[in-house]
PDB file as gemmi writes it, atoms N, CA and C in Angstrom:
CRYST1    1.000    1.000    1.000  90.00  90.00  90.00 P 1                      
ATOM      1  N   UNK A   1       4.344 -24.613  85.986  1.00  0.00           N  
ATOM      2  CA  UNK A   1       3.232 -24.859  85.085  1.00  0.00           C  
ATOM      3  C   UNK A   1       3.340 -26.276  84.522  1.00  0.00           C  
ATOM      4  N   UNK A   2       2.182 -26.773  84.045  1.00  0.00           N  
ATOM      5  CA  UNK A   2       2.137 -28.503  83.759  1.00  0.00           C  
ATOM      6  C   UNK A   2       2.715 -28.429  81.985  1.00  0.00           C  
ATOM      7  N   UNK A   3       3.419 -29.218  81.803  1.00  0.00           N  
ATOM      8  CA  UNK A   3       3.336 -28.928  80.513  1.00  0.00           C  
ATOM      9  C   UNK A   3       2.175 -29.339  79.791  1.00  0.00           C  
ATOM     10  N   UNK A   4       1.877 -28.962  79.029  1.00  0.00           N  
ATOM     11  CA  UNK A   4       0.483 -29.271  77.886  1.00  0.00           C  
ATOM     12  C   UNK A   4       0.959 -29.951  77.018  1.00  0.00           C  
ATOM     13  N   UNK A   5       0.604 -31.353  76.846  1.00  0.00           N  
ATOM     14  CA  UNK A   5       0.779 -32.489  75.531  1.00  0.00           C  
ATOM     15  C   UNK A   5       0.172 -32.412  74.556  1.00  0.00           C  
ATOM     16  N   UNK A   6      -0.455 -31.202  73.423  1.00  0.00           N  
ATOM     17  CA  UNK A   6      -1.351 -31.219  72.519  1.00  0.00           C  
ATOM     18  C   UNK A   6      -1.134 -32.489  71.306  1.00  0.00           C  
ATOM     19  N   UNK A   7      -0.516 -33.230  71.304  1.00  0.00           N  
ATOM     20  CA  UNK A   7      -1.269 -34.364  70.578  1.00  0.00           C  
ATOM     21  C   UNK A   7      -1.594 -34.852  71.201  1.00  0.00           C  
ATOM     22  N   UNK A   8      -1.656 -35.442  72.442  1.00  0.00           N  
ATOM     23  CA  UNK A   8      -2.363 -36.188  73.539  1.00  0.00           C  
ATOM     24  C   UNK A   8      -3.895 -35.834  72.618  1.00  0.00           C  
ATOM     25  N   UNK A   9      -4.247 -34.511  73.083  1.00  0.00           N  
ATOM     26  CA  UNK A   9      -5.346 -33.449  72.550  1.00  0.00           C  
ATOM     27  C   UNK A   9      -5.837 -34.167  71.533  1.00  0.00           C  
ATOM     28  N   UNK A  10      -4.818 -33.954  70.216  1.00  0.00           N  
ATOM     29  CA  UNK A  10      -5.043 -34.327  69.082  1.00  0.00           C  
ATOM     30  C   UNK A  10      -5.675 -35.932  69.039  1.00  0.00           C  
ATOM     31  N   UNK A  11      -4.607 -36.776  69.806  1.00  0.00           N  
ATOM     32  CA  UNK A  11      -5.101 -38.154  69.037  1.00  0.00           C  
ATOM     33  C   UNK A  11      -6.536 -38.991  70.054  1.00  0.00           C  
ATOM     34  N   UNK A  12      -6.312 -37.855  71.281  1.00  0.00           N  
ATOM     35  CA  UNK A  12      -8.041 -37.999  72.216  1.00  0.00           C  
ATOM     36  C   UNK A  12      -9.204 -38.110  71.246  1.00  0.00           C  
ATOM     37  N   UNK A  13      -8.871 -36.955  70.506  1.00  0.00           N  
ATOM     38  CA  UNK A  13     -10.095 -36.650  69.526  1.00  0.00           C  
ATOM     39  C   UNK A  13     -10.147 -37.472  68.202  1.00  0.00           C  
ATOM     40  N   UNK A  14      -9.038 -37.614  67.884  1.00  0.00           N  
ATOM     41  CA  UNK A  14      -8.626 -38.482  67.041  1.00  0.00           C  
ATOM     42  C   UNK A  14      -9.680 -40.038  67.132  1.00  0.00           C  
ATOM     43  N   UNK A  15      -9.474 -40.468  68.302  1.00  0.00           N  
ATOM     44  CA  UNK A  15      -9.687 -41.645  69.014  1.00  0.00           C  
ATOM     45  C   UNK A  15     -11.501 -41.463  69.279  1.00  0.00           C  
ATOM     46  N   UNK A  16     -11.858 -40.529  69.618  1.00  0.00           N  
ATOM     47  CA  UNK A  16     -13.420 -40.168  70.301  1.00  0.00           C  
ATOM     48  C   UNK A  16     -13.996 -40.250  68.729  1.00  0.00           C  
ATOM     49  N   UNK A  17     -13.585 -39.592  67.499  1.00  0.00           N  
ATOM     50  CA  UNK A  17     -14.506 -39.803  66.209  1.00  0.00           C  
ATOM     51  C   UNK A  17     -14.585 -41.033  65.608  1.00  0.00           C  
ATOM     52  N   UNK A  18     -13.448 -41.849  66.072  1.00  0.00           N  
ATOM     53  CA  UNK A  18     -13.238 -43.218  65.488  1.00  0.00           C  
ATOM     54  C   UNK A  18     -12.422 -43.151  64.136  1.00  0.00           C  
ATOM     55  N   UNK A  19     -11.657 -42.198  64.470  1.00  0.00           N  
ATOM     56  CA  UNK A  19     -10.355 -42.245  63.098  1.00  0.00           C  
ATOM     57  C   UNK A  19      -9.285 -42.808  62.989  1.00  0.00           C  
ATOM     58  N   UNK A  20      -8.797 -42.805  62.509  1.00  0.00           N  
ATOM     59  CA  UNK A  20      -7.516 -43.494  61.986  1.00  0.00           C  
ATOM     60  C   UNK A  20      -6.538 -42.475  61.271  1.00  0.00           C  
ATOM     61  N   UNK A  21      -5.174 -42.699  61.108  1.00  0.00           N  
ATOM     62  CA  UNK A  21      -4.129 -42.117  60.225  1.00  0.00           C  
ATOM     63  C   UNK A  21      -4.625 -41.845  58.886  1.00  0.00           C  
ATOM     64  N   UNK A  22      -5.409 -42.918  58.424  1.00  0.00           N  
ATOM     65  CA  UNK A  22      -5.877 -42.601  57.033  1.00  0.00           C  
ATOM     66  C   UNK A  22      -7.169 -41.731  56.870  1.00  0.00           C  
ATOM     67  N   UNK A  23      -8.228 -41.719  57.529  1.00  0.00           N  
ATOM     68  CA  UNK A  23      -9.113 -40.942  57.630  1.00  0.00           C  
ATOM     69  C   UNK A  23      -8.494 -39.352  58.167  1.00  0.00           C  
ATOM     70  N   UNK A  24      -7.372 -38.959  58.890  1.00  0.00           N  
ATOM     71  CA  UNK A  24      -6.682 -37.976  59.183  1.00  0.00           C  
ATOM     72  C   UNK A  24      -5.835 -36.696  57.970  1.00  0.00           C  
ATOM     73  N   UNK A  25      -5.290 -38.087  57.116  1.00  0.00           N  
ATOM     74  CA  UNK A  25      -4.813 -37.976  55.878  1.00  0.00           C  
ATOM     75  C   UNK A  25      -5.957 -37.270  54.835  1.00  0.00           C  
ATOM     76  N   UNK A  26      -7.085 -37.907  54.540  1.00  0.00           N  
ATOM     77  CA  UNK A  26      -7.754 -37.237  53.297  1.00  0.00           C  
ATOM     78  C   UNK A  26      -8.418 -36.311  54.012  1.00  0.00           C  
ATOM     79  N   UNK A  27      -8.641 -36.601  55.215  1.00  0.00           N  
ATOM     80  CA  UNK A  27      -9.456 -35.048  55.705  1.00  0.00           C  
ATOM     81  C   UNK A  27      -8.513 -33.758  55.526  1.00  0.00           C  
ATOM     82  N   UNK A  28      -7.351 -33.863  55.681  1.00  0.00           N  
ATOM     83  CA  UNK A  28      -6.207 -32.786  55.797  1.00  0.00           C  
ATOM     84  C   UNK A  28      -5.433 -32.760  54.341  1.00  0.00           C  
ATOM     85  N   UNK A  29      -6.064 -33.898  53.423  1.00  0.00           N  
ATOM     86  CA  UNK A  29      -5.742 -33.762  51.925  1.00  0.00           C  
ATOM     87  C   UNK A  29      -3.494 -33.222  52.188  1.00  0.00           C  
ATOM     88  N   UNK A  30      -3.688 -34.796  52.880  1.00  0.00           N  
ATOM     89  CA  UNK A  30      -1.880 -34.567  53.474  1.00  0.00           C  
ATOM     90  C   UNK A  30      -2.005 -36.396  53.171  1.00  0.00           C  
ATOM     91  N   UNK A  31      -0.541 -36.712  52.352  1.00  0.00           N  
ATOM     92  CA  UNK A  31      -0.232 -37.979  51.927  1.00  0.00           C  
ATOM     93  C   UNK A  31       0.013 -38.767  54.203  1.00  0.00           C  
ATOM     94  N   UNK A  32      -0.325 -39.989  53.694  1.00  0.00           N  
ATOM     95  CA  UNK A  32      -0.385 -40.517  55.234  1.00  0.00           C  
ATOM     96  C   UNK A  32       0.646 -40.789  55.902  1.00  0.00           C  
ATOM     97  N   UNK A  33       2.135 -41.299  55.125  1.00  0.00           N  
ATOM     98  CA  UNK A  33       3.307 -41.084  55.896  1.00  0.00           C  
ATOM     99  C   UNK A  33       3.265 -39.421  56.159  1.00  0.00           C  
ATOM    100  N   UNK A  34       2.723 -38.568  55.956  1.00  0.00           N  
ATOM    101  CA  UNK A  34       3.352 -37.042  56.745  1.00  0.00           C  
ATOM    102  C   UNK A  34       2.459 -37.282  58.096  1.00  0.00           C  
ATOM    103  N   UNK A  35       1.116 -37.706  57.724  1.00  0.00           N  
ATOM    104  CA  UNK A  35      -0.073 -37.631  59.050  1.00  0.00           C  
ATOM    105  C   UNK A  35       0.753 -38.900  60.305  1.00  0.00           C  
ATOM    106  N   UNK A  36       0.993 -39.902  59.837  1.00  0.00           N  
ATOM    107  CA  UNK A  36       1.428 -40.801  60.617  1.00  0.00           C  
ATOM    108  C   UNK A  36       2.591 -40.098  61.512  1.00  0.00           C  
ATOM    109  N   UNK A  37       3.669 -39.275  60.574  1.00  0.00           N  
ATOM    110  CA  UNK A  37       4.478 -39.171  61.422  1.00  0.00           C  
ATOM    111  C   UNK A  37       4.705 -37.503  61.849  1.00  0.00           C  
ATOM    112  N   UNK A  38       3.692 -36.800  61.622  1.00  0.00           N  
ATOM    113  CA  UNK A  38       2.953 -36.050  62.466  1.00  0.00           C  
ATOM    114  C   UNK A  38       2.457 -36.115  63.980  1.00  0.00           C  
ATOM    115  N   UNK A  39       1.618 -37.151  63.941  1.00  0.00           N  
ATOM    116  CA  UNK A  39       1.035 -38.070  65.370  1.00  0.00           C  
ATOM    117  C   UNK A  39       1.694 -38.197  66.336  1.00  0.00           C  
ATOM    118  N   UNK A  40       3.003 -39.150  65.338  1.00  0.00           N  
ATOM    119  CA  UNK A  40       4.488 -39.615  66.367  1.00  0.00           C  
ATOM    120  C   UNK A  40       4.761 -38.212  67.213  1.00  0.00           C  
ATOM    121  N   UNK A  41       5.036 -37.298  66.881  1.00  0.00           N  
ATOM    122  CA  UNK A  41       5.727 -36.605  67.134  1.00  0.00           C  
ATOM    123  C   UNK A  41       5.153 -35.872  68.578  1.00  0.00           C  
ATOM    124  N   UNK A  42       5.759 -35.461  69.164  1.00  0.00           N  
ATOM    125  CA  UNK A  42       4.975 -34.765  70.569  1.00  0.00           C  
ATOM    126  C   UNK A  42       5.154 -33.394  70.639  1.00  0.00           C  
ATOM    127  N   UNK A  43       5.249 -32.443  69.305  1.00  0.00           N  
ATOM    128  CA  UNK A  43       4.715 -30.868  69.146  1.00  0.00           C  
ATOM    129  C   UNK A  43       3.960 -30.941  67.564  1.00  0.00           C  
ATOM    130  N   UNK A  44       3.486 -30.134  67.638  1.00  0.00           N  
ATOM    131  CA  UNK A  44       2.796 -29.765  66.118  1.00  0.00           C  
ATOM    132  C   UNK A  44       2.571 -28.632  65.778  1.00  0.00           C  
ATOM    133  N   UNK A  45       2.340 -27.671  64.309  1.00  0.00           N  
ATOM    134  CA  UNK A  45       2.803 -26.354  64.310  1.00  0.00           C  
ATOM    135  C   UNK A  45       1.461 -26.250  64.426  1.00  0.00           C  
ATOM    136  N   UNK A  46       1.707 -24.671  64.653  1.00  0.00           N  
ATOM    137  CA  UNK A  46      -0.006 -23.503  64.871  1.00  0.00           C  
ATOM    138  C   UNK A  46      -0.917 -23.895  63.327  1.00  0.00           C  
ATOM    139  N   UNK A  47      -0.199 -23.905  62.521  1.00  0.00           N  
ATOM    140  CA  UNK A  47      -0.775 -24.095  61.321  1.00  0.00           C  
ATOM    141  C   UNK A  47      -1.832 -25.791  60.911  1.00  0.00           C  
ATOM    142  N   UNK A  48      -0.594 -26.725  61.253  1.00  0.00           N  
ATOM    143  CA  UNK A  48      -1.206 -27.633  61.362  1.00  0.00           C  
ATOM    144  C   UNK A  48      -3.069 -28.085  62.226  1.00  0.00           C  
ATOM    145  N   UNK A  49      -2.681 -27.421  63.735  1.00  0.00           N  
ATOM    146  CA  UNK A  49      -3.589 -27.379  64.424  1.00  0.00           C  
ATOM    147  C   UNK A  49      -4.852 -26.613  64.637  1.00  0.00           C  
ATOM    148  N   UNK A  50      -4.517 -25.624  63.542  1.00  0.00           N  
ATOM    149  CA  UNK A  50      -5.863 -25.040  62.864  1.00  0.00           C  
ATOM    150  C   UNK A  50      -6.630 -25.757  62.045  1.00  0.00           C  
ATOM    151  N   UNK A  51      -5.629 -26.629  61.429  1.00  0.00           N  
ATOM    152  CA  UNK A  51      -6.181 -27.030  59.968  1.00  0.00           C  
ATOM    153  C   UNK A  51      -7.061 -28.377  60.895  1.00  0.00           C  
ATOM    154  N   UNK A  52      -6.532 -29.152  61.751  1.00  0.00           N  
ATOM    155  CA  UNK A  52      -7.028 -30.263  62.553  1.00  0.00           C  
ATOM    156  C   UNK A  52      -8.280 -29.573  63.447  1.00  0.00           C  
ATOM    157  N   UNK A  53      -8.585 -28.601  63.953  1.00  0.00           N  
ATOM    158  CA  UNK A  53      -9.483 -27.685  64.496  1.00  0.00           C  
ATOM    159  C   UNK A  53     -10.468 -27.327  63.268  1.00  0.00           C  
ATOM    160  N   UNK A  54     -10.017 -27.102  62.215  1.00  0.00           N  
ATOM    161  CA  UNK A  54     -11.316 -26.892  61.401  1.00  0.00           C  
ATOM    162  C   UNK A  54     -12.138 -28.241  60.741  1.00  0.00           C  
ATOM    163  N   UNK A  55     -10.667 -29.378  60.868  1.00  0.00           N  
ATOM    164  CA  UNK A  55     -11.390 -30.747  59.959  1.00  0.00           C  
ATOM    165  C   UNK A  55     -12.098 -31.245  61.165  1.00  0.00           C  
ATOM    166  N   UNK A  56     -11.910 -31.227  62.315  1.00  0.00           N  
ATOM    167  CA  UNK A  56     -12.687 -32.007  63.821  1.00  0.00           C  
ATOM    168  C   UNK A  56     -13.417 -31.318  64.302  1.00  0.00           C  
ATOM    169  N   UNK A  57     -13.804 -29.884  63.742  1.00  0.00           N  
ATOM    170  CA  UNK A  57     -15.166 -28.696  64.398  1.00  0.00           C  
ATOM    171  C   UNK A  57     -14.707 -28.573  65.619  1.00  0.00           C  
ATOM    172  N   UNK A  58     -13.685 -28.806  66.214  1.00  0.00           N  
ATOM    173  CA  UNK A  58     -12.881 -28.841  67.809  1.00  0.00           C  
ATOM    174  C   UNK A  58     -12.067 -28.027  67.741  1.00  0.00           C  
ATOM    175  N   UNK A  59     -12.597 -26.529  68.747  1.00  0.00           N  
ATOM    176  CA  UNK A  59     -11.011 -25.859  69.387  1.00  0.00           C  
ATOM    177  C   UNK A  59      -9.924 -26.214  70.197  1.00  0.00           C  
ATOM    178  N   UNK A  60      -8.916 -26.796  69.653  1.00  0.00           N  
ATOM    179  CA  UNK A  60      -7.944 -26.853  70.418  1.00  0.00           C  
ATOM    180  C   UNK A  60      -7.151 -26.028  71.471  1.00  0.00           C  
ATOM    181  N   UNK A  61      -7.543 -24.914  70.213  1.00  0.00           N  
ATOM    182  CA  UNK A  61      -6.841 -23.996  71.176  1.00  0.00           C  
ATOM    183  C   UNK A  61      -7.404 -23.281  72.481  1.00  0.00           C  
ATOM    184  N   UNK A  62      -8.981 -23.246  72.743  1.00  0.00           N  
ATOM    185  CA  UNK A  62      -9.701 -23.072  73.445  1.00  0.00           C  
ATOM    186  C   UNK A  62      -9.287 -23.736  74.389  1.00  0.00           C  
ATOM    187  N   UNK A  63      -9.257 -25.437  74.626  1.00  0.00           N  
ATOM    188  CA  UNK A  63      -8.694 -26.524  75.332  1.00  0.00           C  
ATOM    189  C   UNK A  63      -7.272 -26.114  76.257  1.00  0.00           C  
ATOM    190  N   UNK A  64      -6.478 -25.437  75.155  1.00  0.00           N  
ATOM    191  CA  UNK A  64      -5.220 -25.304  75.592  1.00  0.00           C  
ATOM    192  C   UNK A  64      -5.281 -23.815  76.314  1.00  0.00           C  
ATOM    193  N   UNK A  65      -6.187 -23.323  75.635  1.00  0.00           N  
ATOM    194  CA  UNK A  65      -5.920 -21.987  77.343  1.00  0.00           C  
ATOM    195  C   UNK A  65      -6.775 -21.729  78.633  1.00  0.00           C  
ATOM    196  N   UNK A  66      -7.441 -23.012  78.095  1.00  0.00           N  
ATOM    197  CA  UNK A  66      -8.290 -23.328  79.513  1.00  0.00           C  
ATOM    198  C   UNK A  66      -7.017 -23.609  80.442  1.00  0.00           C  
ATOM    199  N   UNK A  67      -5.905 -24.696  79.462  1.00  0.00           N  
ATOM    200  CA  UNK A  67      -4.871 -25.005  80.618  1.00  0.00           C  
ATOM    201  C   UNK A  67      -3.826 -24.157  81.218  1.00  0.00           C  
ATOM    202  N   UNK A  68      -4.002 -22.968  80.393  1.00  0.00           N  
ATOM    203  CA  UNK A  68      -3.347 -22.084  80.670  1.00  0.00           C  
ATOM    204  C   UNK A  68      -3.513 -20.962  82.062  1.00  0.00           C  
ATOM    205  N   UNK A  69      -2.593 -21.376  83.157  1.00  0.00           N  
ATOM    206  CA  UNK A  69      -2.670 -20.227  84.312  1.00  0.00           C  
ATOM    207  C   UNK A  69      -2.833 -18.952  84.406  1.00  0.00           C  
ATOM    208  N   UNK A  70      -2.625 -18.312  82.652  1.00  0.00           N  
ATOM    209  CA  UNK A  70      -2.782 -17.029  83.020  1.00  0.00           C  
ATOM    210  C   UNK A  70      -3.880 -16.056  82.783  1.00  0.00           C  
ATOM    211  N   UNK A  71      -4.230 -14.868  82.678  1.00  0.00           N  
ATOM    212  CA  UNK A  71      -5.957 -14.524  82.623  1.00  0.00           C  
ATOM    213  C   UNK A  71      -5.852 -13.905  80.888  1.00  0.00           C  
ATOM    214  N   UNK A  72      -6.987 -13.797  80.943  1.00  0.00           N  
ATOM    215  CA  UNK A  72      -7.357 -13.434  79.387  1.00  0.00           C  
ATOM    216  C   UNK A  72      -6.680 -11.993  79.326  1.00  0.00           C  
ATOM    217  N   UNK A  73      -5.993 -12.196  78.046  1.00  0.00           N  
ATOM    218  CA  UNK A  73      -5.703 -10.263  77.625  1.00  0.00           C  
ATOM    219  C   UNK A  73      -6.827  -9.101  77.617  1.00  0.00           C  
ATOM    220  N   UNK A  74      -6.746  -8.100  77.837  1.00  0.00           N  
ATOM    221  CA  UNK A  74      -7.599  -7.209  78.007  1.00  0.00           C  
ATOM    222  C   UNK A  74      -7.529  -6.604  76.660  1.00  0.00           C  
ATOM    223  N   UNK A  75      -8.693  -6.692  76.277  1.00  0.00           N  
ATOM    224  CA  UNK A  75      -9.100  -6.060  74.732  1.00  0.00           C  
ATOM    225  C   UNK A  75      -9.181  -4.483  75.104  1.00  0.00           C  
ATOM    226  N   UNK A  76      -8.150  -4.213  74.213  1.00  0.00           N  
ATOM    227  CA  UNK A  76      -8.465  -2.687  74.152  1.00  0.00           C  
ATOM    228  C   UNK A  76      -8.880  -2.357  72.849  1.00  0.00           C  
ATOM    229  N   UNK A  77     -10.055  -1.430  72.559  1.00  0.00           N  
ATOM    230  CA  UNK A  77     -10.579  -1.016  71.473  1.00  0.00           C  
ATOM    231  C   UNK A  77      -9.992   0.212  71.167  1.00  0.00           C  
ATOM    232  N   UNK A  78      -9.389   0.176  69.494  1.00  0.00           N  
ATOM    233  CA  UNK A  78      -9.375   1.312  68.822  1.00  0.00           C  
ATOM    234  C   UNK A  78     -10.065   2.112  68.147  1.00  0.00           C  
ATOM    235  N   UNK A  79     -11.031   3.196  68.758  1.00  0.00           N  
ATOM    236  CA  UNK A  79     -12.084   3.766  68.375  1.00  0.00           C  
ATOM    237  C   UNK A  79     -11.838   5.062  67.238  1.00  0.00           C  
ATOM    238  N   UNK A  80     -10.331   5.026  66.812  1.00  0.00           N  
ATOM    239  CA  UNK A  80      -9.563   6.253  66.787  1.00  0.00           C  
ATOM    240  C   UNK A  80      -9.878   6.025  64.992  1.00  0.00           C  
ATOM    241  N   UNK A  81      -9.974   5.271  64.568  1.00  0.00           N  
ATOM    242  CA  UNK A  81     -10.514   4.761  62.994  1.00  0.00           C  
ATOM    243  C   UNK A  81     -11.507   5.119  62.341  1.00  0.00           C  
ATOM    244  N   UNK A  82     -12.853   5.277  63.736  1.00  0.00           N  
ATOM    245  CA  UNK A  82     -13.870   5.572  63.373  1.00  0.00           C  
ATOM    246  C   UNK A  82     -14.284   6.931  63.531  1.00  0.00           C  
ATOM    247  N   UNK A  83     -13.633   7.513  64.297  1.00  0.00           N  
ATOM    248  CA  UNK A  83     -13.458   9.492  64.707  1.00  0.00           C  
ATOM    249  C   UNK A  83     -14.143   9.844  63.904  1.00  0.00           C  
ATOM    250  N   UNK A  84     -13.617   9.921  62.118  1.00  0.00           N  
ATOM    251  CA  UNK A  84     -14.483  10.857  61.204  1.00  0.00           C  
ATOM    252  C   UNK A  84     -15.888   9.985  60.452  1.00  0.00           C  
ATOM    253  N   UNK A  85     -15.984   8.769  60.831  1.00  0.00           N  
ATOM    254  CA  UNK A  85     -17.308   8.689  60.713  1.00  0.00           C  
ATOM    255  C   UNK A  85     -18.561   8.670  61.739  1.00  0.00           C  
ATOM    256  N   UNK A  86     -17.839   8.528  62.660  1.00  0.00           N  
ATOM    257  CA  UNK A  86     -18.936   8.785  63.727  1.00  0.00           C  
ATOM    258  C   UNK A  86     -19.203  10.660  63.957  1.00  0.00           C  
ATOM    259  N   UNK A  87     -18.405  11.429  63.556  1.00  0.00           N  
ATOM    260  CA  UNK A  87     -18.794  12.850  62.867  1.00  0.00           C  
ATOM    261  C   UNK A  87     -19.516  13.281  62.142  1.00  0.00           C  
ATOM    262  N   UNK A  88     -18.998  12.360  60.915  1.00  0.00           N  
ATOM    263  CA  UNK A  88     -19.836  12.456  59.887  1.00  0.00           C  
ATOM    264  C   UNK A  88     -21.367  12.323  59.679  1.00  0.00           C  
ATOM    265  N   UNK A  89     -21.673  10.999  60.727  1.00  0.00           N  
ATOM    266  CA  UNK A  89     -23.000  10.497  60.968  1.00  0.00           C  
ATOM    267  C   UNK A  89     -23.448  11.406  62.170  1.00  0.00           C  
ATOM    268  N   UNK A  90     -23.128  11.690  63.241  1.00  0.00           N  
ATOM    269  CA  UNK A  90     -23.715  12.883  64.104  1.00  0.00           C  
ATOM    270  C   UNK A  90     -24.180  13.783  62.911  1.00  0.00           C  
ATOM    271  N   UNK A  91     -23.537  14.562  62.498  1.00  0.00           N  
ATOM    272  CA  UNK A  91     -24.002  15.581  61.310  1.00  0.00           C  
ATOM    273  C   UNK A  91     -24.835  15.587  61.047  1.00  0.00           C  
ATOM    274  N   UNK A  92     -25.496  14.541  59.945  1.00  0.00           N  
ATOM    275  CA  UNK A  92     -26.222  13.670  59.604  1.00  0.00           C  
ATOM    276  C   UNK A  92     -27.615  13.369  59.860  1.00  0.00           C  
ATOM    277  N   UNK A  93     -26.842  12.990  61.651  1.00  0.00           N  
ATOM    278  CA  UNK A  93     -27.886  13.059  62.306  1.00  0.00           C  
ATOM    279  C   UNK A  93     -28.896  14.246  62.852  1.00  0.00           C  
ATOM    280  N   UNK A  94     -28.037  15.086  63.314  1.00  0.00           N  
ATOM    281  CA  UNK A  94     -28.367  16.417  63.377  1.00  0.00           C  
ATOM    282  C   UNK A  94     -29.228  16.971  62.221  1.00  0.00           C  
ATOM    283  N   UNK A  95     -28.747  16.741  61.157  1.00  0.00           N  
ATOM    284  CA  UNK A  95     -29.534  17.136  59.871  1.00  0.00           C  
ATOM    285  C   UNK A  95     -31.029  16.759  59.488  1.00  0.00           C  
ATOM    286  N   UNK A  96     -30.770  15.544  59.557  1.00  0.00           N  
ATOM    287  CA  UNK A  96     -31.709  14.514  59.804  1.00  0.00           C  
ATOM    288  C   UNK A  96     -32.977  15.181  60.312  1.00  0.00           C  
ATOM    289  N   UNK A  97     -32.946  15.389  61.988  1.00  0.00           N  
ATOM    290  CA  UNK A  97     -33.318  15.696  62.676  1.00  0.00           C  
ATOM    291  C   UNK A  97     -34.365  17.282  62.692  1.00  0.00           C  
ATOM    292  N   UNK A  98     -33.722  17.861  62.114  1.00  0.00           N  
ATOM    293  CA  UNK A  98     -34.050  19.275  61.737  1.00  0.00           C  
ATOM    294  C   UNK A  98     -35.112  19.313  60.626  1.00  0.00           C  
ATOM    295  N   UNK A  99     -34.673  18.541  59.903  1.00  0.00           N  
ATOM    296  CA  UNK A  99     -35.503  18.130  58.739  1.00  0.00           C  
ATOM    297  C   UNK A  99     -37.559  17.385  58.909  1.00  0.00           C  
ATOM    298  N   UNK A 100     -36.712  16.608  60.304  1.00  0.00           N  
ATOM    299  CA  UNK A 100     -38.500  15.971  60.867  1.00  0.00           C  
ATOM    300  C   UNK A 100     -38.894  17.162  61.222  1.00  0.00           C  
ATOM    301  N   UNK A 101     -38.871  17.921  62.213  1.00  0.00           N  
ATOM    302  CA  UNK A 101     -39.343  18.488  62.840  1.00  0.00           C  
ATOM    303  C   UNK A 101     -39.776  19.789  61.772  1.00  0.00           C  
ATOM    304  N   UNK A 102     -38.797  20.409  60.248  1.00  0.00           N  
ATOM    305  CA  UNK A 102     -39.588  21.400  59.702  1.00  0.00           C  
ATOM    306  C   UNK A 102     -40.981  19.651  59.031  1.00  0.00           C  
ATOM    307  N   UNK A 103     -40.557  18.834  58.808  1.00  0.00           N  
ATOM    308  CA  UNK A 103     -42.037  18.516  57.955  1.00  0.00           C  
ATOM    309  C   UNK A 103     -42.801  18.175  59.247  1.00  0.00           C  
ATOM    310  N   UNK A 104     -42.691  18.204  60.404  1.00  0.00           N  
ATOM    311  CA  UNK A 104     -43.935  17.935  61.415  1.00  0.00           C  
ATOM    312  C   UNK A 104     -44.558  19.257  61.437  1.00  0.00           C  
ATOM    313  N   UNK A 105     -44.003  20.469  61.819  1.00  0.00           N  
ATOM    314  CA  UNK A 105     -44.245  21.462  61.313  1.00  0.00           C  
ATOM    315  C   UNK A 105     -45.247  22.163  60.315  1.00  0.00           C  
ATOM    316  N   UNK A 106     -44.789  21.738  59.365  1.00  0.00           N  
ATOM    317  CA  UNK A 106     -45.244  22.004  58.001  1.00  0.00           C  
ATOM    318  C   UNK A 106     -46.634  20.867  58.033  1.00  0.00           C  
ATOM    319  N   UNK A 107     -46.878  19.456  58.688  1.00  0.00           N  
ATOM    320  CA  UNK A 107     -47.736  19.015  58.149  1.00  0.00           C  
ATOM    321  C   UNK A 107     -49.085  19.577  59.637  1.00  0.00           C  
ATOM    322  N   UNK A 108     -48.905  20.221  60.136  1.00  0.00           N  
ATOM    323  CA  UNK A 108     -49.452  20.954  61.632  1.00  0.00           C  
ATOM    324  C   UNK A 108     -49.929  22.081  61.175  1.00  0.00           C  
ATOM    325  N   UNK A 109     -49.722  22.568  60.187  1.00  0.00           N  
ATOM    326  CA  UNK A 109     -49.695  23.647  59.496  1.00  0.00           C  
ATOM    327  C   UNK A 109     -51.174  23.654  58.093  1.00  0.00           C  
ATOM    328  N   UNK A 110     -50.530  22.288  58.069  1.00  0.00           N  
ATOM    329  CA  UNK A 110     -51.498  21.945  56.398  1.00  0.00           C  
ATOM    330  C   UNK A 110     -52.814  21.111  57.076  1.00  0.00           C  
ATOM    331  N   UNK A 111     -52.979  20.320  58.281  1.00  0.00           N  
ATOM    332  CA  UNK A 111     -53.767  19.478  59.147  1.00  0.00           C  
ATOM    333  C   UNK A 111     -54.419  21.262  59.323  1.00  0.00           C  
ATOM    334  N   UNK A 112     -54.417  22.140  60.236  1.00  0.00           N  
ATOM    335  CA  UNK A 112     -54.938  23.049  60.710  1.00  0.00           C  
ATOM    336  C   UNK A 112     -55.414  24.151  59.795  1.00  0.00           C  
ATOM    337  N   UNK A 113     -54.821  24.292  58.606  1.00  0.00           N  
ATOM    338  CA  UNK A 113     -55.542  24.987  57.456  1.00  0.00           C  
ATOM    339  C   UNK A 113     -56.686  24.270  56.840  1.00  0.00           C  
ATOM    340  N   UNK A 114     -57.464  23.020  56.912  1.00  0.00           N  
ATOM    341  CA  UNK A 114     -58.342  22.518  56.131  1.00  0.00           C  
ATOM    342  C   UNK A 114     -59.466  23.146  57.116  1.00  0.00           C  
TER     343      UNK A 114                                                      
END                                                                             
């Protein structure tokens, strides 16, 4: 697998808005020796790169599992939460239901008596 350089990432974008260390700094409300030597560095934490993903409207991380060889996880849904309300609302529904049909009833009734 290639390795992935995410500040590469970072200072691409960095570079495409026309920023600088200091414009990096008050956007991330982070003093500029941490941003500067942030940059330097060639890893950065998950945390950080959220916070740079929300100040640049840019998924990084999207980017980075495009580069990624392997396939998307398979979402499995836990439906097991909703058991007693989707009961509850059948019921409901059922009830519901019983209910149109005595007032269709009833108004078939009052239409044909006039």
């Amino acid at each position: 697998m290639q390795k992935i350089h995410v500040m590469q990432l970072v200072l691409r974008e960095v570079q495409k808005r026309g920023n600088n260390g200091a414009d990096v700094a008050r956007e991330l409300n982070l003093p500029y020796a941490t941003v500067m030597g942030m940059l330097k560095r060639p890893t950065l934490q998950v945390q950080r790169l959220i916070e740079l993903s929300e100040s640049f409207k840019y998924n990084f991380f999207r980017e980075i599992a495009e580069l990624l060889p392997y396939q998307d996880p398979i979402m499995k849904l836990d439906n097991s939460k909703y058991e007693d309300e989707i009961a509850s609302l059948k019921e409901k529904l059922k009830i519901a239901e019983i209910e149109n049909a005595i007032l269709k009833e009833t108004l078939k009734t009052l239409a044909s008596a006039r």
